[in-house]
N, C-alpha and C positions, 0 to 999 in steps of 0.2 A: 711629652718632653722627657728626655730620661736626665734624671739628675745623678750626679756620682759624688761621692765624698771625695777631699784633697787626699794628698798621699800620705801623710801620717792617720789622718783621722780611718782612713781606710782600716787601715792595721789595727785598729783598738777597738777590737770586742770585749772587752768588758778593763774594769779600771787596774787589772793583773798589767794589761798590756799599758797602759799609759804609764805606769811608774818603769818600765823600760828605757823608757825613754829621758835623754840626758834635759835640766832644768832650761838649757837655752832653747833646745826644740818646744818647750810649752807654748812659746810667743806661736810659732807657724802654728800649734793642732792650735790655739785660742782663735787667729784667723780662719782656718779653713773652719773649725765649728760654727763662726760664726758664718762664714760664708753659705755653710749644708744647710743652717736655722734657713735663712734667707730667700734661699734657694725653693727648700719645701711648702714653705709658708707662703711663698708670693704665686706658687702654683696651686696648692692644696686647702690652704686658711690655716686658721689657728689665730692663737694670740701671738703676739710680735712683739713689742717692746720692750716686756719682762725678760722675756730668756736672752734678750740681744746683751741686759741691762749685768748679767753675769754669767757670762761669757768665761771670764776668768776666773769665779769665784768656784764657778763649778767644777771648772779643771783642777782647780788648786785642792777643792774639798779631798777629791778623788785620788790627785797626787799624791797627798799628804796621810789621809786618812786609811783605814785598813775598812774600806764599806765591803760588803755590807754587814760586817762583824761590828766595828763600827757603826752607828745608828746615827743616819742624817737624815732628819725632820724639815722637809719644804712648807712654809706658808704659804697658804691660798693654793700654789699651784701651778698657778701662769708661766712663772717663773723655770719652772722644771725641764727646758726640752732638752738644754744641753744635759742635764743629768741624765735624759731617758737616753738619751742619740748615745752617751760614752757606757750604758752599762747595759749592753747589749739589744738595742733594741732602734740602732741605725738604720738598720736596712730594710723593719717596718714602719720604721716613721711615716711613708706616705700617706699611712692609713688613721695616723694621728684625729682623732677626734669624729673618726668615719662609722657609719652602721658596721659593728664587729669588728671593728679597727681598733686601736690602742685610744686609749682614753686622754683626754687633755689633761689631767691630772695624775698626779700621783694615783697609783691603786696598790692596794696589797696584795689581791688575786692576780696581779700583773708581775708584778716583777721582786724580789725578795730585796731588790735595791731601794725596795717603798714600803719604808718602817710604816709607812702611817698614812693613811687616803685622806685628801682634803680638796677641798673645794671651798667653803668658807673661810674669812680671815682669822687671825690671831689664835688659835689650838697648839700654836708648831714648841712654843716653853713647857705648856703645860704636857703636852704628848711626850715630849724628850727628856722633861725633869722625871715621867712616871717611868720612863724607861732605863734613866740612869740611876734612880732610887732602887729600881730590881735588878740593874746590876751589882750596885753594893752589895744588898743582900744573899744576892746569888754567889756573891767572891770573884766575879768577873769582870776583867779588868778591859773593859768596851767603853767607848767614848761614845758622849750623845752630843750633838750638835744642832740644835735651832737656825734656820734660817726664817726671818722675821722682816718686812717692810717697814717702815717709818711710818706708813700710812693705818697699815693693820699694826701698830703699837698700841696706836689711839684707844683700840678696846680693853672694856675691864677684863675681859678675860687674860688678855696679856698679863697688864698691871698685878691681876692677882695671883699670876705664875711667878711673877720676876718675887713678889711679897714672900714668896713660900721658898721659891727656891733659895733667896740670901741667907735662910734658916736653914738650912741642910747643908751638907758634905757632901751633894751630890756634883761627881766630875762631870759638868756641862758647861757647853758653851753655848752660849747666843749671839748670831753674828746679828746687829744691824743693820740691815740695807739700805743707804739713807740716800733715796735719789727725789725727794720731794715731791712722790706721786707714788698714789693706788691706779686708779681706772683714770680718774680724775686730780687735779692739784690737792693736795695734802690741805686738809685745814686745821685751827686749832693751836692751842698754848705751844703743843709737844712740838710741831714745826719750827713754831719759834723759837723754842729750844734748843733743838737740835741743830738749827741755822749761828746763833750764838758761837756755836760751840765750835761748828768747820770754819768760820767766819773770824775768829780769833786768830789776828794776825802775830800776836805778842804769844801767844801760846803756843803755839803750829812751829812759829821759829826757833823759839828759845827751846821745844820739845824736839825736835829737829837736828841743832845745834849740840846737844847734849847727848843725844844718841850716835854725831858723828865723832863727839872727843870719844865717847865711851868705847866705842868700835877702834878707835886705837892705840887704847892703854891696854900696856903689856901685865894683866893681870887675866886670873882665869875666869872661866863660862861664872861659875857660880857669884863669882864677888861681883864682875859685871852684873848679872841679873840683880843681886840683893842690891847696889848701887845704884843701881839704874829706876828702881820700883822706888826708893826711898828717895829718889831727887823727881820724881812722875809724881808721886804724890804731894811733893813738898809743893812742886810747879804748876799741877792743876788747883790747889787750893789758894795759891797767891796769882795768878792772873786767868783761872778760867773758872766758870759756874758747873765743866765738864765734869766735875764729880759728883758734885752735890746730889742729882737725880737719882744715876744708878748707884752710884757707893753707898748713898743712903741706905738702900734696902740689899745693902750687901753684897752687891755685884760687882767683882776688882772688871775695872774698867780699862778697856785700850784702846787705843786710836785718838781720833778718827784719820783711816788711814786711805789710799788710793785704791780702791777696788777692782782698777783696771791695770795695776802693776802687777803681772806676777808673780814674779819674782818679789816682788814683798810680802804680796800673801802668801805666796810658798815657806818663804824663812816666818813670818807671825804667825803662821799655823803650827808651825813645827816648835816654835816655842812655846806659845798657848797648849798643845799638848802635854807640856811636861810640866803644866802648872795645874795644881789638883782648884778643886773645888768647884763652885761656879764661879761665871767671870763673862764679861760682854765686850765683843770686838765691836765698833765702830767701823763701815765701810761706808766712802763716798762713792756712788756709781753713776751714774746716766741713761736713766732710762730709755732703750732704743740703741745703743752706743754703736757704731759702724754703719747705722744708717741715716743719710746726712736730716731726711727728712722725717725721720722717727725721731729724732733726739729734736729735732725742730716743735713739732706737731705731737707730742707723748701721748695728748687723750686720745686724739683722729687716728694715731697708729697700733694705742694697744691691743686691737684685735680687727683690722682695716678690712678684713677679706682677701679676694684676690686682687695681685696689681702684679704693675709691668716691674719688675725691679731695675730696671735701668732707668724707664721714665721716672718712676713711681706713680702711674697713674692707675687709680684705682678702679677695677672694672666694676660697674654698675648694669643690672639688667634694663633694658632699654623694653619696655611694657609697650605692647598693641594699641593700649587703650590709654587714656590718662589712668593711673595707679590710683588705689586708695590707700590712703596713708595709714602711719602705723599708729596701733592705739596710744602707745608711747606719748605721740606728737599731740597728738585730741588730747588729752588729757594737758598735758603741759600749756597748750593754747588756750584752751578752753579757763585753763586756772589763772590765766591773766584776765578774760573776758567777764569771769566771777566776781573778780577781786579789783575789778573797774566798777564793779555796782555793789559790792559789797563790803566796805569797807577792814570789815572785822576777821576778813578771812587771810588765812596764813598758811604755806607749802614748807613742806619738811619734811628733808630728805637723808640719810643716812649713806653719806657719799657716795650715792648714784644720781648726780645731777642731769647730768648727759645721757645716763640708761634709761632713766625715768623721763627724763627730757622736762623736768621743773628749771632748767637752768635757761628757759624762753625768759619765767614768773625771774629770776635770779637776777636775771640783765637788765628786767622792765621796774621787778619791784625789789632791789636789792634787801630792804629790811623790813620786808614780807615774806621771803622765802630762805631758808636756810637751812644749808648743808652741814649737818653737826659733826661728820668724821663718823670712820666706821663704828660706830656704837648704837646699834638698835634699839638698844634697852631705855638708852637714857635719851632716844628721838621718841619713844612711845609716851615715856612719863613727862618727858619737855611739852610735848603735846599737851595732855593732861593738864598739867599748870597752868598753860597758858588756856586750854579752856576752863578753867575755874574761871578766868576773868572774864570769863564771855567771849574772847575768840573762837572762829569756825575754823581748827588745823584739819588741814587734808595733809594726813601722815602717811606719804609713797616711798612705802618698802616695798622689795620681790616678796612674793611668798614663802620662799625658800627661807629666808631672811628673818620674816619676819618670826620663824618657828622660836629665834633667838630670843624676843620677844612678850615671848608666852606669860610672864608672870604677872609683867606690866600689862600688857592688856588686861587682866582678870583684875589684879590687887589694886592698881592704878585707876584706870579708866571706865571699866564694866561696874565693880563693885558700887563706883561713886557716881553712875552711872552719865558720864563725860561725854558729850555729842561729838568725840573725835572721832573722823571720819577717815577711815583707812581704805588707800587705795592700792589694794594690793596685785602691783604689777609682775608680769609672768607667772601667772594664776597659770596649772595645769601644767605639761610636756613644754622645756623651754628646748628641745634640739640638742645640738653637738655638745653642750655643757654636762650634757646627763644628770648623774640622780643626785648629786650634789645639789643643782641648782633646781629640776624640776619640782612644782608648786603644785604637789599631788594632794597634801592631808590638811591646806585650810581650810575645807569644808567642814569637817569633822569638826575638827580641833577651835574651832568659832561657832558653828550651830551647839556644842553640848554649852556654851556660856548664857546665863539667862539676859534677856531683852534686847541682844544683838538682832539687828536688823546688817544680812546678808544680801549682796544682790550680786547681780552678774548679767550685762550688755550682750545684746546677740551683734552690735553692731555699733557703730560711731554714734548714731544721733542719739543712740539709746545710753551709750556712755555719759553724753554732753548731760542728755535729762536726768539719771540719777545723780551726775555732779551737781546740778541744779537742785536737785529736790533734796539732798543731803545737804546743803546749807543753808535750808528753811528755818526761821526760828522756830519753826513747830516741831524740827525734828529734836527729840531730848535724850537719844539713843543710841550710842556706839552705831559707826552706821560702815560696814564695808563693804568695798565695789571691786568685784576681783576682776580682771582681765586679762588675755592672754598678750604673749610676746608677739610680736610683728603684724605685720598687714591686717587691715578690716579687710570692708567689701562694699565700700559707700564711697566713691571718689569725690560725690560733693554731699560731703559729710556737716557745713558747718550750718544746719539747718538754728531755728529758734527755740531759744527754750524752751519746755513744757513739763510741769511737775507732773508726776509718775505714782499716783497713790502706794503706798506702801505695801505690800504684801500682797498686790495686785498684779497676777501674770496677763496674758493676752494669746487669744486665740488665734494663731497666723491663719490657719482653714479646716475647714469642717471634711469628714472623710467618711470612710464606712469600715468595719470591724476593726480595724485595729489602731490605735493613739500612740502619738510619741511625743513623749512630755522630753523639752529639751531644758537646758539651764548655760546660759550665756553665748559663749561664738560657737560651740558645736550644733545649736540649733542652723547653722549654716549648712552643715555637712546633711541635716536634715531636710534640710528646703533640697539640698541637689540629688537626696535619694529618691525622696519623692517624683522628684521628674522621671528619673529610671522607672521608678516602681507602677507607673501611671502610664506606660508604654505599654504593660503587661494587663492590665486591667485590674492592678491592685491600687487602692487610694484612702490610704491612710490620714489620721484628721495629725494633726502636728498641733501641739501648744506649749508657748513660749512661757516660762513659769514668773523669771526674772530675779524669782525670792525664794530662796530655800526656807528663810527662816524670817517675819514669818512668811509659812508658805500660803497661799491660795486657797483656802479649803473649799471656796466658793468652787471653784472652778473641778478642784478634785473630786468635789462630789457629784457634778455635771459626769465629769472622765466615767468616774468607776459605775456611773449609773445608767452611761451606754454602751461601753466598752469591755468586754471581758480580756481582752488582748490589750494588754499595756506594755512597751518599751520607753524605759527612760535612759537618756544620753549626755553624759554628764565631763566636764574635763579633769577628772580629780578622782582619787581612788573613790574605788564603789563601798570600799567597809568603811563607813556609816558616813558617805556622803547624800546628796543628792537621791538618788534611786534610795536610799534607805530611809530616806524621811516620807517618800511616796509608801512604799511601805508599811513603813509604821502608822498613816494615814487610814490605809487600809484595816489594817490589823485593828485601830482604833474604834474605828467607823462599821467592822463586823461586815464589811465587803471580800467577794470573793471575784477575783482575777487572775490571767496569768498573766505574771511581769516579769520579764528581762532586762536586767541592767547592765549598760552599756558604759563604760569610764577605764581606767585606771585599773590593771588588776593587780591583787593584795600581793606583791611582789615588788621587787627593785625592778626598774628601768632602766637600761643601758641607754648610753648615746646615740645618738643617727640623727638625723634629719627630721622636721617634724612630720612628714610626709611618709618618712618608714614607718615611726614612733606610734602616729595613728593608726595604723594599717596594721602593726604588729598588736600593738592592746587592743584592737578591735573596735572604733568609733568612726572613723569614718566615714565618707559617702556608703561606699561598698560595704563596711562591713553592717554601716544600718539596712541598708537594702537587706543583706542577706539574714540578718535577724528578723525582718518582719515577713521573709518568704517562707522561712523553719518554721515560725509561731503558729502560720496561718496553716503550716503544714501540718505541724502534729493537732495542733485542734482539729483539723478535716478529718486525720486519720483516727483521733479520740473518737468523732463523733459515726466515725464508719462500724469501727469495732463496736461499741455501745450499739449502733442500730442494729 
């Protein structure tokens, strides 16, 4: 299907050519950019109701602004397409989010119009306040500008940006985004906050009303401005609580104003430029905005897949076989089916209700499960507290996420040794999201902590039993269960419980010279090399380990004691994961092998498909096959030389 840009948006390769153009032509390119978003997404994927949701704001930044001399700082990311589509890089958008395509996020090695790479929320103050504090210094007179969600406010990171910046002189702006959604509905004080605030009908008017006398007294720019700030501040202090938040910490505040005017954020950008310091715009938007059904449905749209855009019907793969479902779901189900028989147990989530799929537990046990808003730090030490009381929290963060985390796990929950059980979802390569979101280094970063009990499901039933066996009262020990993003391989997965000794792998089969020790779903990839490899008359023994940490030594010392040929296959980088604790088993134990480690290599990961992703780091079905044909190769050829 060939897609073309309307007739303005055609013309503007880069934001030179949009300021060309006269302020009434901004309404047509805001239409047809949104139409190009539309258009590509509904063929191609990507995320969708973020970039619909500023539409205008984007055009206005680029109108207004001198980028990328100028520094515009995007949050999270999503958000970004209209920025990438107007500064050059329209006419590769198809490839948006594709193996060697343009990335779904901001990048710096992409494009000099992306001050700053993001994938995580709330960095976008702190990245823009460090950028406008080096232009002071430097005597350069560039504008930084923050784009920030409502949703990603919620984090301390934010909060401690806006605390730092009201202290400095640095010329920044923070625009707001306040369309009352991240992925999911916004939770928390700050929504109701910020609800107050657009919601003030006495405010909104009389603010309103005063900016239209002011606009037609015959006095000049300057005394208007000074009159205007001095009657904004007299009138948010006697009918709204809209200052109190940001003025407090020293951010001259504006708005909240229509996000999808224009022409209003054309003239408020152009004012707000010529006002030094920091200072915070208020924008109202809609997440989804021009599609009827996006603005309807925000969470189901904000990354739908492919669809019809006329129906809106979402295409769905229609599988041979009845499907097995994704770990996602097994976990979310299964956390109702727990906390039917156990009373003391509790879900907690770090507003990914829906990704994590705890919002089954959310619907069934409303105050047993909660979404605390993007703040990791204080889901991990919430945890914590509440198991001082003897609750069992299953605390489901991404991996990626959870790196945010780091401290509280250790200072929090390990030190005082808290039986909060972390289930860390999109463990390993999560696809199109790339290295932002892929859960390559909690292997590492969790086995060097002491008494941490790791584990990792080759599959659904085996997910269901360590949720089981992790909420034993016998278990007294940080207990993590990592899993990957999307589909098992168990269509009738919702077998019976059955505790799972700790530190106890399992031998899927027995084989001749060469072992492959697996750790969680890439033991899958290993079960299907095997069948290849067993056509050839090679037949490798395969064991499912389960526990990095502790690991198996029973079983390791079975391995290394008939095996001289070991490949371990791991979803997570190899520097000092998985394969590195087989390893140092060895080196322990004064055993000599050869071993090849299969995982993650000590490098960034681009985007693609998890099906390239595999295939390019080397784990897959194929690339295990062809590691245990080399191994068996060069040992033949050792043992030919030597003879």
């Amino acid at each position: 299907m060939e897609i073309s840009a309307g007739p303005l948006l055609s013309r503007i390769n880069n934001p030179d050519d949009l300021k060309k153009l006269s302020r009434e032509q901004l309404h047509q390119v805001c239409d047809e950019l949104r139409q190009y978003i539309i258009d590509v997404v509904s063929v191609h994927g990507g995320h969708f109701g973020a970039s619909l949701g500023v539409v205008e704001l984007s055009v206005a930044l680029h109108y207004v602004y001198n980028t990328p001399y100028d520094q515009l700082v995007w949050d999270v990311g999503h958000q970004a397409y209209g920025h990438k589509i107007l500064t050059g890089r329209r006419d590769n958008f198809m490839s948006n989010r594709k193996y060697k395509g343009l990335s779904g996020f901001p990048k710096r090695s992409e494009s000099e119009y992306d001050t700053f790479g993001v994938g995580h929320s709330s960095t976008s103050i702190s990245a823009a306040l460090g950028m406008a504090i080096a232009a002071r210094l430097k005597n350069e007179n560039r504008k930084s500008v923050a784009v920030i969600g409502d949703g990603a406010m919620t984090a301390g990171l934010a909060f401690e940006a806006m605390n730092h910046a009201g202290v400095t002189d640095a010329d920044m702006l923070v625009i707001l985004n306040d369309n009352c959604m991240s992925i999911d509905p916004n939770v928390g004080a700050l929504k109701e906050y910020l609800t107050d605030i657009t919601t003030s009908h006495t405010y909104n008017k009389f603010r309103d009303d005063v900016w239209n006398v002011l606009g037609k007294l015959p006095v000049g720019k300057t005394f208007t401005r000074e009159m205007a700030s001095k009657m904004e501040a007299g009138l948010k202090g006697m009918v709204s609580k809209s200052s109190n938040l940001f003025e407090s910490l020293k951010l001259r505040y504006f708005g909240p104003i229509d996000g999808h005017n224009i022409t209003k954020l054309v003239d408020t950008l152009k004012d707000l430029k010529d006002i030094p310091g920091p200072k915070l715009l208020h924008i109202i938007t809609v997440k989804g905005k021009g599609y009827e059904l996006a603005e309807k449905d925000q969470t189901k749209w904000h990354a739908p897949g492919l669809f019809d855009k006329v129906t809106g019907e979402i295409f769905k793969k229609t599988p041979a076989t009845k499907p097995a479902p994704k770990y996602q779901d097994v976990f979310g189900k299964t956390m109702i089916e727990l906390a039917e028989i156990n009373e003391r147990i509790m879900g907690i989530t770090p507003a990914m209700p829906s990704g994590s799929s705890l919002k089954f537990m959310m619907e069934a046990m409303p105050k047993r499960a909660l979404d605390v808003g993007i703040c990791e730090q204080h889901a991990v030490t919430l945890s914590a507290g509440l198991a001082t009381q003897g609750m069992k929290v299953f605390c489901n963060i991404y991996s990626s996420f959870m790196q945010r985390a780091y401290d509280q796990v250790v200072h929090d929950v390990a030190i005082q040794k808290l039986p909060v059980v972390f289930c860390l979802d999109r463990a390993g390569l999560v696809g199109e999201d790339g290295p932002t979101h892929h859960g390559a280094y909690d292997i590492p970063f969790f086995r060097c902590i002491p008494d941490m009990i790791i584990s990792a499901p080759m599959n659904e039933q085996e997910l269901r039993n360590l949720m089981f066996t992790a909420q034993l009262e016998k278990i007294k020990h940080p207990f993590v269960i990592r899993y990957p993003r999307g589909e098992g391989v168990m269509p009738e997965w919702q077998t019976p419980f059955a505790e799972i000794e700790i530190g106890k792998g399992r031998k899927i089969k027995d084989g001749k010279d060469v072992a492959i020790l697996s750790f969680g779903h890439p033991g899958n990839f290993v079960t299907a090399a095997i069948r290849e490899l067993r056509t050839e008359g090679i037949d490798p023994a395969h064991y499912d380990m389960r526990f990095v940490k502790p690991i198996d030594e029973a079983m390791l010392h079975e391995v290394y004691g008939k095996y001289n040929m070991i490949i371990t296959v791991e979803d997570g980088t190899i520097v000092g994961g998985f394969g590195s604790a087989v390893l140092e088993f060895m080196n322990s134990n004064n055993y000599s092998a050869d071993v090849k480690m299969l995982g993650i290599p000590d490098r960034i990961v681009e985007h693609g498909t998890l099906k390239e992703l595999h295939r390019e780091c080397g784990y897959d079905a194929q690339a295990i096959s062809d590691a245990v044909r080399i191994i068996i190769k060069e040992k033949t050829q050792h043992f030919t030389i030597a003879g």
